[in-house]
N, C-alpha and C positions, 0 to 999 in steps of 0.2 A: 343745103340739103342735097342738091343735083350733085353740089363738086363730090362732096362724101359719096355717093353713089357710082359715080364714074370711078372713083380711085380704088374703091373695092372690087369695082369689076374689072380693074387693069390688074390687082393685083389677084385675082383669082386666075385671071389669064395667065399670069408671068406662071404662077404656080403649077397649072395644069401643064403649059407647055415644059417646064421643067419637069413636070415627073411622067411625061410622056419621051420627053430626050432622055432622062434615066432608064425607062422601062427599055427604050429601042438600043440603049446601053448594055443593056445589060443579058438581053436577049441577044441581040447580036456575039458575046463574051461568052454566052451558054456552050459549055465543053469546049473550050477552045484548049482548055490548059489539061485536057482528060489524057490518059495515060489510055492511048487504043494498046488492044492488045492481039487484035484479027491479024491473022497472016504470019504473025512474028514468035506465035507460041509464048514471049513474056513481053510484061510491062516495058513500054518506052522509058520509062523513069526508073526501071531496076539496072542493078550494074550484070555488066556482062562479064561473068564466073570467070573466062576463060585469061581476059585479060586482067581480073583482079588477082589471079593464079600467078600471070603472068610478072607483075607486077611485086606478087609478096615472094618469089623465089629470085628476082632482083634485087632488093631489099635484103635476102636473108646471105646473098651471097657475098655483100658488102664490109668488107674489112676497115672497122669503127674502132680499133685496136688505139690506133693512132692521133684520135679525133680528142682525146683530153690537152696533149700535148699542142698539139696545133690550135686547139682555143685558148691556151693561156699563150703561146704567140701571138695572137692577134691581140690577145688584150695587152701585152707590153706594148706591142705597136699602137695603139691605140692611144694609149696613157703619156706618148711620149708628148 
């Protein structure tokens, strides 16, 4: 009856200190991943317009004319 006794109270123990190491887990985790948005006028996590701007008139300047033809080169190359 003692051993039963002691092994519940180890396992109560193991239990508390785990869900005391989760809590300090987890608090410690709190906003870490937040999106500030002080000082910057937007979201850390939004795209910046000026380079997505930048980026889609790169894109649209790109001459794709030629881009069927040189994939079915590569796939003869390929297959050889």
């Amino acid at each position: 009856m003692m051993q039963q006794n002691g092994s519940i109270k180890v396992i109560l123990l193991i239990v508390v200190i785990a869900a005391l190491a989760a809590g300090a887990f987890f608090y410690g985790m709190n906003g870490r991943y937040a999106y500030p948005t002080e000082g910057t006028g937007r979201s850390v996590g939004s795209p910046d317009t000026s380079a997505t701007a930048d980026v889609e008139a790169e894109l649209q300047g790109m001459d794709l004319d030629g881009l069927d033809a040189e994939m079915t080169d590569m796939e003869k190359e390929i297959s050889q």
